[in-house]
ZADO-1210 file (C-alpha; in nm, 4 decimals, padded with zeros to 6 digits):
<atoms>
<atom x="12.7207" y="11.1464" z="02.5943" code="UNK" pos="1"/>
<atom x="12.4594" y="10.8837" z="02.7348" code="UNK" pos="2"/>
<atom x="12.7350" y="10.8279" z="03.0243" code="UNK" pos="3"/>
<atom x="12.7071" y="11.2283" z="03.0950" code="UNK" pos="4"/>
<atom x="12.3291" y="11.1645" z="03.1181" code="UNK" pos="5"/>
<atom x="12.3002" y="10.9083" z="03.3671" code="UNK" pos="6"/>
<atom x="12.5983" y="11.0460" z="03.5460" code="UNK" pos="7"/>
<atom x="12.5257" y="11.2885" z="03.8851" code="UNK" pos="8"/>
<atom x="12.6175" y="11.6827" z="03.8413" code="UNK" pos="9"/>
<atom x="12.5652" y="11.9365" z="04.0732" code="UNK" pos="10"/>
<atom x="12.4335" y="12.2426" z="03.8958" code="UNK" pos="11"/>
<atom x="12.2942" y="12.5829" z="03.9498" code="UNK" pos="12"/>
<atom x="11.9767" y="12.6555" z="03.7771" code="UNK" pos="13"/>
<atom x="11.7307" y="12.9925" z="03.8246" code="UNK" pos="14"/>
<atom x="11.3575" y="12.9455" z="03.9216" code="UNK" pos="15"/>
<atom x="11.0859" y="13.2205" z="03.9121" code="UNK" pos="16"/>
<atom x="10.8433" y="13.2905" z="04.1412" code="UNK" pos="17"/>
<atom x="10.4766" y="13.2425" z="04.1137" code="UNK" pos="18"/>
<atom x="10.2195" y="13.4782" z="04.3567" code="UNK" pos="19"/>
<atom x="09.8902" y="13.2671" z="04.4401" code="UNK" pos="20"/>
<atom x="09.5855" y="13.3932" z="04.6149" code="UNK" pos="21"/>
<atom x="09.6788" y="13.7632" z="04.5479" code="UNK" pos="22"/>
<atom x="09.4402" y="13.9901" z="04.7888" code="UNK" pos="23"/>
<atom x="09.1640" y="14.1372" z="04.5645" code="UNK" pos="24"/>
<atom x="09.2216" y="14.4594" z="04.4751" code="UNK" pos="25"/>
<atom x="09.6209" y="14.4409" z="04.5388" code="UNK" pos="26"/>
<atom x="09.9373" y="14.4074" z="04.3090" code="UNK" pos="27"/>
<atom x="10.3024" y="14.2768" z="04.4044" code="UNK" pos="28"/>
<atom x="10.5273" y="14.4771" z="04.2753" code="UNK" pos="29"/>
<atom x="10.8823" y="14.2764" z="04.2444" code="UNK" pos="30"/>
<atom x="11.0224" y="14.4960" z="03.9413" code="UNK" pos="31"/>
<atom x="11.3677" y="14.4405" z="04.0664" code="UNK" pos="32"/>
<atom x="11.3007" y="14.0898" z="04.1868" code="UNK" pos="33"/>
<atom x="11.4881" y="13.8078" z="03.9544" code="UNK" pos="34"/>
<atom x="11.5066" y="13.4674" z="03.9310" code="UNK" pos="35"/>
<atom x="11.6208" y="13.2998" z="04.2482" code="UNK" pos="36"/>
<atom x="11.9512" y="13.0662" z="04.1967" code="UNK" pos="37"/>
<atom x="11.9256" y="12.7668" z="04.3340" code="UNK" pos="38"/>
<atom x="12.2549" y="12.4468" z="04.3704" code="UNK" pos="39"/>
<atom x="12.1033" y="12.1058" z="04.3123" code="UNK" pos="40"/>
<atom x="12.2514" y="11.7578" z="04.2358" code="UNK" pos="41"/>
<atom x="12.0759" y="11.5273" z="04.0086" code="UNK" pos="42"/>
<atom x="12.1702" y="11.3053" z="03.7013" code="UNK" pos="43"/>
<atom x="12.2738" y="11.4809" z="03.3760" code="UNK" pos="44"/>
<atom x="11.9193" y="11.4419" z="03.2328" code="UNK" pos="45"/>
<atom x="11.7357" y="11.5445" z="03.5483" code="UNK" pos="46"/>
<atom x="11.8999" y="11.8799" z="03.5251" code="UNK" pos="47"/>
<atom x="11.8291" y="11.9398" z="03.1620" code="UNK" pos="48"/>
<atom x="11.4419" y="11.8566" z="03.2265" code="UNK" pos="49"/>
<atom x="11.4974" y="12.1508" z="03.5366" code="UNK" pos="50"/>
<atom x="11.6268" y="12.3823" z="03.3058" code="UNK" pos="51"/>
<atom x="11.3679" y="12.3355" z="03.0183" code="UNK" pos="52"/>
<atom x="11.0366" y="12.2541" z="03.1918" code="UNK" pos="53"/>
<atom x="10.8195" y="12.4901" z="03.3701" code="UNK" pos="54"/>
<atom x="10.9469" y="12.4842" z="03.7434" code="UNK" pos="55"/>
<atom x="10.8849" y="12.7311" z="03.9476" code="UNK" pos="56"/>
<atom x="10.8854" y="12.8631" z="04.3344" code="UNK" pos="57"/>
<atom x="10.5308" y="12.8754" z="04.4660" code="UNK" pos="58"/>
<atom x="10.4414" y="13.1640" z="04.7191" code="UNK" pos="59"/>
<atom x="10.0891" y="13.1933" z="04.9076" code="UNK" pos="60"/>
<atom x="10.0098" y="13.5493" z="04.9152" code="UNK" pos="61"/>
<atom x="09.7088" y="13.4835" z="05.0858" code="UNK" pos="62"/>
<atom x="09.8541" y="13.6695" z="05.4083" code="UNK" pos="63"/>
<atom x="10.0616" y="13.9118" z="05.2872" code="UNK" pos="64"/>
<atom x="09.9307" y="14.2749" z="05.4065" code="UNK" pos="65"/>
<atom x="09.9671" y="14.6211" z="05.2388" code="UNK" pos="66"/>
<atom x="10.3113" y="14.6987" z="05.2512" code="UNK" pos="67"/>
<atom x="10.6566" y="14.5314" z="05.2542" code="UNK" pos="68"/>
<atom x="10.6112" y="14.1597" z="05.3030" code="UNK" pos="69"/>
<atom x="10.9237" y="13.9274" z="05.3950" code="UNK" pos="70"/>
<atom x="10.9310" y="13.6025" z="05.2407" code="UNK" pos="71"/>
<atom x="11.1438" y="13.3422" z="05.3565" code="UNK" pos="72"/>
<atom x="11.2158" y="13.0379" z="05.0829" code="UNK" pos="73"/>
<atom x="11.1999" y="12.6624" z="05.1650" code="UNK" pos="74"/>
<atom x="11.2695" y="12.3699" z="04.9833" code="UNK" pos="75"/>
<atom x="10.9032" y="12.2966" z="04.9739" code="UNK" pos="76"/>
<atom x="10.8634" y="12.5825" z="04.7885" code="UNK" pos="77"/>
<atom x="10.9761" y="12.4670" z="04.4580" code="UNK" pos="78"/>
<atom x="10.7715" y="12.2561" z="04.2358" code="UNK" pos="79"/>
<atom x="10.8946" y="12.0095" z="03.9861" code="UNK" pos="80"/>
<atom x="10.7622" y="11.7001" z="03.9029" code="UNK" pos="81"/>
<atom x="10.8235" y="11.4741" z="04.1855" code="UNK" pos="82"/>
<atom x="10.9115" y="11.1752" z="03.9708" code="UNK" pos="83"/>
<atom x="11.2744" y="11.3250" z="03.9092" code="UNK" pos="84"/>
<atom x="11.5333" y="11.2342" z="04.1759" code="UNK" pos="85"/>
<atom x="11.6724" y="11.6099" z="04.2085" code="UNK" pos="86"/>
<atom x="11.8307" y="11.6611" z="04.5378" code="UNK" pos="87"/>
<atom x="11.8395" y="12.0849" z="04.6283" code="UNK" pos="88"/>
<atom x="12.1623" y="12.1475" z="04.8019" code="UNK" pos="89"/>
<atom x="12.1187" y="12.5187" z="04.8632" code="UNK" pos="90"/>
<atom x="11.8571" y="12.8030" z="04.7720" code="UNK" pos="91"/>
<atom x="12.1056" y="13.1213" z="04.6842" code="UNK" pos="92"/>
<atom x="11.8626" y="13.3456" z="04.7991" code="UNK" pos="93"/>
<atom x="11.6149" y="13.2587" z="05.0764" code="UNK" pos="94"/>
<atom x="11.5186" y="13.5778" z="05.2147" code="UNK" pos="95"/>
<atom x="11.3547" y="13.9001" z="05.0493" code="UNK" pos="96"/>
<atom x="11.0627" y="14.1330" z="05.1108" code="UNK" pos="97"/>
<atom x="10.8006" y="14.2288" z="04.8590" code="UNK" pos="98"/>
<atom x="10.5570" y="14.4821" z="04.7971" code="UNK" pos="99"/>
<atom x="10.2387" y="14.4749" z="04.8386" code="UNK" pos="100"/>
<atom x="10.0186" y="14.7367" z="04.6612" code="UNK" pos="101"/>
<atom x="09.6395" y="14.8377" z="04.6619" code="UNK" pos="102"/>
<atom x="09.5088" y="14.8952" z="04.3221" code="UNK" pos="103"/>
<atom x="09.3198" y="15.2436" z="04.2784" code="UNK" pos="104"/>
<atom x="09.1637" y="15.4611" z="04.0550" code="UNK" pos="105"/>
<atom x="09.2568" y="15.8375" z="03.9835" code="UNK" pos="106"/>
<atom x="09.1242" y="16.1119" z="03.7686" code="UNK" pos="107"/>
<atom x="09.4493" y="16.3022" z="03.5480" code="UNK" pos="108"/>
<atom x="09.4625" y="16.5334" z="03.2908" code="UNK" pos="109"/>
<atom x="09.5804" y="16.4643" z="02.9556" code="UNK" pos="110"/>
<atom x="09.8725" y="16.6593" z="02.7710" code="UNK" pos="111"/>
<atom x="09.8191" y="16.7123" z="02.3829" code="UNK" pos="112"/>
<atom x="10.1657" y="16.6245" z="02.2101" code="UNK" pos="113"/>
<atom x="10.1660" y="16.8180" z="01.8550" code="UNK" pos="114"/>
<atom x="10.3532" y="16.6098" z="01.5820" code="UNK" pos="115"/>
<atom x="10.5409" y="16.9513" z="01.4546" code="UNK" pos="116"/>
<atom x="10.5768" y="17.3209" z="01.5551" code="UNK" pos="117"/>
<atom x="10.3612" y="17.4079" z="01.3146" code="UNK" pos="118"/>
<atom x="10.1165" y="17.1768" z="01.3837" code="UNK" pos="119"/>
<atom x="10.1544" y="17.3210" z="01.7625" code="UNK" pos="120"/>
<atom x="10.0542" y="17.6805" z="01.5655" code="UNK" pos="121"/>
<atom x="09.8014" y="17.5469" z="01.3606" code="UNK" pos="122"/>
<atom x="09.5890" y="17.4498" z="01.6634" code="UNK" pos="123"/>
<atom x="09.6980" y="17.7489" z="01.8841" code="UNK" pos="124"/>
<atom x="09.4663" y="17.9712" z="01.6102" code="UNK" pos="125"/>
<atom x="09.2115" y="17.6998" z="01.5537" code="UNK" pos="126"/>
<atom x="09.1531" y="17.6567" z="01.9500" code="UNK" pos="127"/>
<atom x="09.0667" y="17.2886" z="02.0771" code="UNK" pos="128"/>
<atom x="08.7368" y="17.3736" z="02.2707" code="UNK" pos="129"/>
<atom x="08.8192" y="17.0575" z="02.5432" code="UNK" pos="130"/>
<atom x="09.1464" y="17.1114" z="02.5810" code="UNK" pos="131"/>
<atom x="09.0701" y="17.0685" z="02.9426" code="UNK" pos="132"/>
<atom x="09.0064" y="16.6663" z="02.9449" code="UNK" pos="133"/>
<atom x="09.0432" y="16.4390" z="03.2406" code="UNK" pos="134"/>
<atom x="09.0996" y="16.0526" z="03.1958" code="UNK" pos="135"/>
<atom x="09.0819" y="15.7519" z="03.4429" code="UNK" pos="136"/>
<atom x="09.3354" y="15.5589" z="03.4893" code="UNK" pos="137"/>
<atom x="09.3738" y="15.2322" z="03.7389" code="UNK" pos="138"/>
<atom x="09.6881" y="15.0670" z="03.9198" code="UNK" pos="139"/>
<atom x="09.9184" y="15.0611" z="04.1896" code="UNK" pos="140"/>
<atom x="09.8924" y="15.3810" z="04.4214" code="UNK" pos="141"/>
<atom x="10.2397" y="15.4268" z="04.4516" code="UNK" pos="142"/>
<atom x="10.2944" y="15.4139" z="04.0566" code="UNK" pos="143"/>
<atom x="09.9696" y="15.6416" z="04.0022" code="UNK" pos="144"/>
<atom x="10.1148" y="15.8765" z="04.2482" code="UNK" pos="145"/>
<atom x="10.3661" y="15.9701" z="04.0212" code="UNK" pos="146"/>
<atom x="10.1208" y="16.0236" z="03.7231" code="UNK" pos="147"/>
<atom x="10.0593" y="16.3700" z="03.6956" code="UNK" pos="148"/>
<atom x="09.8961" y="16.3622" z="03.2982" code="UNK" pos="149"/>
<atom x="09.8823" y="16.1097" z="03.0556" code="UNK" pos="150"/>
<atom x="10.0342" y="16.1633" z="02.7140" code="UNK" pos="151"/>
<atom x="09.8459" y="16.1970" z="02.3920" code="UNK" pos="152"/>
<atom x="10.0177" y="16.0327" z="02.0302" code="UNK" pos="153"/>
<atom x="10.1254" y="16.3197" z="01.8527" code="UNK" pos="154"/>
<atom x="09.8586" y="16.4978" z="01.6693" code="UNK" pos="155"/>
<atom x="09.8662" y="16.6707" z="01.2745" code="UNK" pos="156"/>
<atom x="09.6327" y="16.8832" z="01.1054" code="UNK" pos="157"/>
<atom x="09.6066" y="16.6087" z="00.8628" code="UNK" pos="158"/>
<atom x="09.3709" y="16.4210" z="01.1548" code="UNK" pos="159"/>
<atom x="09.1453" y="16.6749" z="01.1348" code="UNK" pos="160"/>
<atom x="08.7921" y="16.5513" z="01.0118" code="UNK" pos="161"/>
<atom x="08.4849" y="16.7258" z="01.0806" code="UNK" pos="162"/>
<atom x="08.6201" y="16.9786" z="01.3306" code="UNK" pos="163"/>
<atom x="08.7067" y="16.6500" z="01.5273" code="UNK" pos="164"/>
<atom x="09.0288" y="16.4725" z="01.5902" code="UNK" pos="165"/>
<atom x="09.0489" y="16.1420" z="01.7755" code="UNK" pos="166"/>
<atom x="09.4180" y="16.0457" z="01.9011" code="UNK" pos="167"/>
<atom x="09.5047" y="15.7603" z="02.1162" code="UNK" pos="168"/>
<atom x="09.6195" y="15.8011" z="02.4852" code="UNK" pos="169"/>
<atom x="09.9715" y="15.6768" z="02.5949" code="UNK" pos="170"/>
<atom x="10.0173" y="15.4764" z="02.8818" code="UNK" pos="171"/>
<atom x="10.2541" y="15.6045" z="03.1775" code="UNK" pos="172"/>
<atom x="10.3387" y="15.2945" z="03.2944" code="UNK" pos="173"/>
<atom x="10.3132" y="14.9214" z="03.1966" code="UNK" pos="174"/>
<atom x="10.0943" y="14.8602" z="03.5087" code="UNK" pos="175"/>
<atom x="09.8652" y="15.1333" z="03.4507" code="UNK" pos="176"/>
<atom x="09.5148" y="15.0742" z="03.2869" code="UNK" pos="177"/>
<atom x="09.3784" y="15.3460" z="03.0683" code="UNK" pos="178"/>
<atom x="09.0611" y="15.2994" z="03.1418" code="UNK" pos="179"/>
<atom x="08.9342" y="15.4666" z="02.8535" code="UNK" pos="180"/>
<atom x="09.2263" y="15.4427" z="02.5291" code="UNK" pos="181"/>
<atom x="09.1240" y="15.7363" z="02.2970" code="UNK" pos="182"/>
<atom x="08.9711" y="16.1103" z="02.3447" code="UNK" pos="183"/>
<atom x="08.7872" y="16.3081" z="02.0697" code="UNK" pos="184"/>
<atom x="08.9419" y="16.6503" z="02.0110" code="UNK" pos="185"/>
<atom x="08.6551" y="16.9383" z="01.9434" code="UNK" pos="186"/>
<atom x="08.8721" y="17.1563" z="01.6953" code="UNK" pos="187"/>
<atom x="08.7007" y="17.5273" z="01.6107" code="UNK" pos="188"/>
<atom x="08.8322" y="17.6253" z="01.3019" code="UNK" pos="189"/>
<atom x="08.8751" y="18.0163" z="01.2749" code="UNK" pos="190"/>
<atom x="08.6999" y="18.1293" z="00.9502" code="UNK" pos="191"/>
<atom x="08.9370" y="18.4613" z="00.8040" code="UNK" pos="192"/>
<atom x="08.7368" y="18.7461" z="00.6495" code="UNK" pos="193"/>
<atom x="08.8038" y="19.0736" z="00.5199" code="UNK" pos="194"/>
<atom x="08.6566" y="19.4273" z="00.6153" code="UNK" pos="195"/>
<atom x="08.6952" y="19.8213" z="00.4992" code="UNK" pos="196"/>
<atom x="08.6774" y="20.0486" z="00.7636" code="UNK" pos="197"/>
<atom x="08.6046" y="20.4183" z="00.7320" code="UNK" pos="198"/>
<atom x="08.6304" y="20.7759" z="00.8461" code="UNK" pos="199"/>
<atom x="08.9658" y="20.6037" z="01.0733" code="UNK" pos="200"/>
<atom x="09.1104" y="20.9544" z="01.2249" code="UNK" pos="201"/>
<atom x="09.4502" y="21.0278" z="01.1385" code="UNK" pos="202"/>
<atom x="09.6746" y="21.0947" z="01.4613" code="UNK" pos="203"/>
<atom x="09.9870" y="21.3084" z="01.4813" code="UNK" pos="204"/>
<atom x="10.1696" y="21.5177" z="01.7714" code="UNK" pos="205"/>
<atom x="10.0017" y="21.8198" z="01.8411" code="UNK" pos="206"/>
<atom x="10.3861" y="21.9825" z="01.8774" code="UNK" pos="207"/>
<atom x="10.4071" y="21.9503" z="01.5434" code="UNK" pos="208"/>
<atom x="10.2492" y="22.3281" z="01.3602" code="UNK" pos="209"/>
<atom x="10.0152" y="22.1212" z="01.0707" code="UNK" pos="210"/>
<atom x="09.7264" y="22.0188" z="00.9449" code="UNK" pos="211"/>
<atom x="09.6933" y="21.7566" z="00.7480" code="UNK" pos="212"/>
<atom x="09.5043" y="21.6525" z="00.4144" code="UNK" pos="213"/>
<atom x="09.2824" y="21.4512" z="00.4331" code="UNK" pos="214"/>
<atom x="09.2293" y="21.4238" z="00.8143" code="UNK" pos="215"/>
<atom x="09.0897" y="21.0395" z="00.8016" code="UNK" pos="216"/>
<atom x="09.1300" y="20.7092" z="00.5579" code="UNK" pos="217"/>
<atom x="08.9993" y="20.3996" z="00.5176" code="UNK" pos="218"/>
<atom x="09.1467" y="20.0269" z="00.5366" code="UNK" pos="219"/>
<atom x="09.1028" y="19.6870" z="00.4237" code="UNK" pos="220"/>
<atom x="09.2066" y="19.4492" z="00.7095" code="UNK" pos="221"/>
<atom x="09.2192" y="19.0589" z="00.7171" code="UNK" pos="222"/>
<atom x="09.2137" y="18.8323" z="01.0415" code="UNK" pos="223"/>
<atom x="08.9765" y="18.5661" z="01.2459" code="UNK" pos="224"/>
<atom x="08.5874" y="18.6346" z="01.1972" code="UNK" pos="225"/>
<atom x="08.5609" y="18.6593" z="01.6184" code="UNK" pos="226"/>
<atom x="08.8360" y="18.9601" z="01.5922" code="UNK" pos="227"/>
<atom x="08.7932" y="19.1408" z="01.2732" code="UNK" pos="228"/>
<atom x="08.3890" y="19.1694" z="01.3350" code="UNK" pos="229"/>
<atom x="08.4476" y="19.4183" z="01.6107" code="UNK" pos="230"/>
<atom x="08.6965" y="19.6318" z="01.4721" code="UNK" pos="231"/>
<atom x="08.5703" y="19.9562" z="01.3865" code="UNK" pos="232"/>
<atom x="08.7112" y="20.3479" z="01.3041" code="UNK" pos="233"/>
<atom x="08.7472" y="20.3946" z="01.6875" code="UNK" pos="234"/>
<atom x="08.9771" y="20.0778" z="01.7616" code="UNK" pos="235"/>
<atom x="09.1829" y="20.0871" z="01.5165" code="UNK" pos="236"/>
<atom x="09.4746" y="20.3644" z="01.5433" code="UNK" pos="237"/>
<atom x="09.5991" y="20.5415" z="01.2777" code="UNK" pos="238"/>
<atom x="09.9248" y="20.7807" z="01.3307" code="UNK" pos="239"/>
<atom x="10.1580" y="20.9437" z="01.1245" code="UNK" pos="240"/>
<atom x="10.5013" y="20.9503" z="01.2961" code="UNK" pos="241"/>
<atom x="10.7006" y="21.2618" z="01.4165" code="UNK" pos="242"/>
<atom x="11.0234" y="21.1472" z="01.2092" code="UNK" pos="243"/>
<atom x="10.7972" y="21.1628" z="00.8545" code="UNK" pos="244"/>
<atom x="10.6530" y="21.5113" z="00.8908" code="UNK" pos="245"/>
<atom x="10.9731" y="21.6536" z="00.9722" code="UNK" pos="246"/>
<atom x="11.1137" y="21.5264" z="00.5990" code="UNK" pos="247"/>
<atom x="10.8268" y="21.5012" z="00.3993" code="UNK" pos="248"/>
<atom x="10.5439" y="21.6734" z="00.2518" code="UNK" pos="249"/>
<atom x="10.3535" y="21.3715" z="00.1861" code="UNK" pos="250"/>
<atom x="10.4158" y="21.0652" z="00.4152" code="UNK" pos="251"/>
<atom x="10.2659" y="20.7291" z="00.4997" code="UNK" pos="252"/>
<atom x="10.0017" y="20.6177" z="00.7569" code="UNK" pos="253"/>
<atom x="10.1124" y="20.3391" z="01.0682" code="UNK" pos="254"/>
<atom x="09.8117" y="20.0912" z="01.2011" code="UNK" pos="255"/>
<atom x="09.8110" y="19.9493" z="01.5441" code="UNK" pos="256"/>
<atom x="09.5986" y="19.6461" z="01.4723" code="UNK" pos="257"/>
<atom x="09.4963" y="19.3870" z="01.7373" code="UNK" pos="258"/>
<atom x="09.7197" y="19.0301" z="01.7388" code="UNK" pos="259"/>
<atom x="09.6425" y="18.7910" z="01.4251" code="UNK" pos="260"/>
<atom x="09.5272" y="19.1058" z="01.2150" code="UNK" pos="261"/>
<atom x="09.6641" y="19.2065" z="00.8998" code="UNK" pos="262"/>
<atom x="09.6185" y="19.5277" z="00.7264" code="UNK" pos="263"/>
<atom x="09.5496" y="19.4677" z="00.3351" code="UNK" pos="264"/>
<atom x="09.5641" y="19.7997" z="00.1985" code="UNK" pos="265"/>
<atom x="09.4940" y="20.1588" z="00.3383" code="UNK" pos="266"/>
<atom x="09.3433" y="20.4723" z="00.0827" code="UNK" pos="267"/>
<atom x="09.4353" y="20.7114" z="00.0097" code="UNK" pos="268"/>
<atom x="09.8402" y="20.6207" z="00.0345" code="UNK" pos="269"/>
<atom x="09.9639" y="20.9454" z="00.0775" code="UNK" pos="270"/>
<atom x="09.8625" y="21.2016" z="00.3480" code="UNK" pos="271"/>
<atom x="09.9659" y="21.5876" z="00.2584" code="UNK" pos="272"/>
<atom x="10.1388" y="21.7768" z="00.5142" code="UNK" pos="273"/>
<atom x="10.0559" y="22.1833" z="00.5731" code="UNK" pos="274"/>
<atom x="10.2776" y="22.3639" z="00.7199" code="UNK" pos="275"/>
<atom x="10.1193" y="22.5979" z="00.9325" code="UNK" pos="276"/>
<atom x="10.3271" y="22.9584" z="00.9181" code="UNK" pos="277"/>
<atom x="10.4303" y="23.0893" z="01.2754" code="UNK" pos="278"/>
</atoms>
């Protein structure tokens, strides 16, 4: 084992690179940029301090210019401590370009993610007043580019407190900043009341040779305070369909009532049909 140690080996070994003197304001981007493999010849010992300690291939980005950048890898270029005897035979990969990207900032709209369907429904009644939020987010143009909104965690009715929700923002990408990391959700709860309305006219086909008894009713109807406060004997339709007076004598009333609107009850039940002799 100690003869292995002291005895030469060529190896290959993979170094990273390290970006100094960055522009201000820029980013490399290198997603897809690995290791670079490099063949060197050193004692058995030499090569295990390569692989363990922190060497690395050191690039001066002082000069590099928006855009693609080529770099071309020297033997200088990789630091290790100069008290090993490590001889590089070949650097695997000398030549590359990188990126170079200015950092921005850019205004987006956030998406609201609902944690079920019905939570979806649940806030479709009870409207969320700023629905309409922007955020700022900061990083590389060409990333931000892509970011058309930015993702909220999923929200419940259960995170409702005060009329208020607050849910976090999502990231889009690793190298994008949220510059701010939660929004407050305004949340106006629709308050359901009841109302009677009177004197609603009856309405039936005029073909039809009747009267009928009595000629208007009343109903109880239940919905959102904002709908059910305008509803009144002239906006609300009450009919009595062709089909029913043909068979019966006494038949039921139909509502048309506006969307969200229920109809409780209607008096009286029954309207009498007369049969007008020809």
């Amino acid at each position: 084992m100690q003869q292995s140690l002291l005895k030469e080996h060529t190896a290959e070994i993979s170094f990273p690179l390290k970006f100094e003197n960055v522009p201000k304001n820029y980013v490399i981007l290198a997603n897809n940029l690995s290791d670079i493999p490099v063949l060197v010849k050193s004692r058995g010992m030499n090569i295990i301090f390569l692989k363990k300690s922190n060497c690395f291939f050191r690039i001066n980005a002082a000069n590099f210019h928006f855009g693609e950048n080529k770099i071309n890898l020297g033997k200088d270029d990789l630091i290790f401590s100069s008290k090993k005897k490590i001889e590089i035979i070949e650097i695997k990969k000398k030549s590359f370009k990188i990126y170079l990207d200015k950092i921005i900032t850019k205004s987006v709209p956030i998406k609201i993610v609902f944690a079920t369907s019905k939570d979806e429904e649940f806030f479709l009644k009870n409207k969320i007043v700023n629905i309409n939020q922007n955020v700022k987010i900061k990083g590389p143009a060409t990333i931000l580019s892509k970011v058309k909104r930015v993702k909220t965690t999923a929200i419940s009715r259960k995170m409702l407190k005060n009329d208020k929700i607050i849910a976090d923002l999502i990231s889009p990408d690793s190298k994008v900043q949220l510059l701010k990391k939660k929004i407050t959700l305004k949340v106006t709860q629709l308050r359901i009341i009841s109302k009677t309305i009177s004197l609603i006219p009856v309405r039936y086909s005029l073909k039809e040779n009747i009267s009928i008894i009595p000629q208007k009713v009343s109903a109880m109807v239940q919905g959102p305070e904002n709908i059910v406060k305008k509803l009144n004997n002239r906006n609300i339709i009450a009919s009595i369909k062709t089909e029913k007076i043909k068979k019966n004598d006494f038949v039921t009333v139909d509502f048309n009532l506006p969307a969200g609107v229920k109809l409780l009850e209607y008096t009286p039940q029954k309207i009498q049909i007369i049969r007008n002799k020809k």
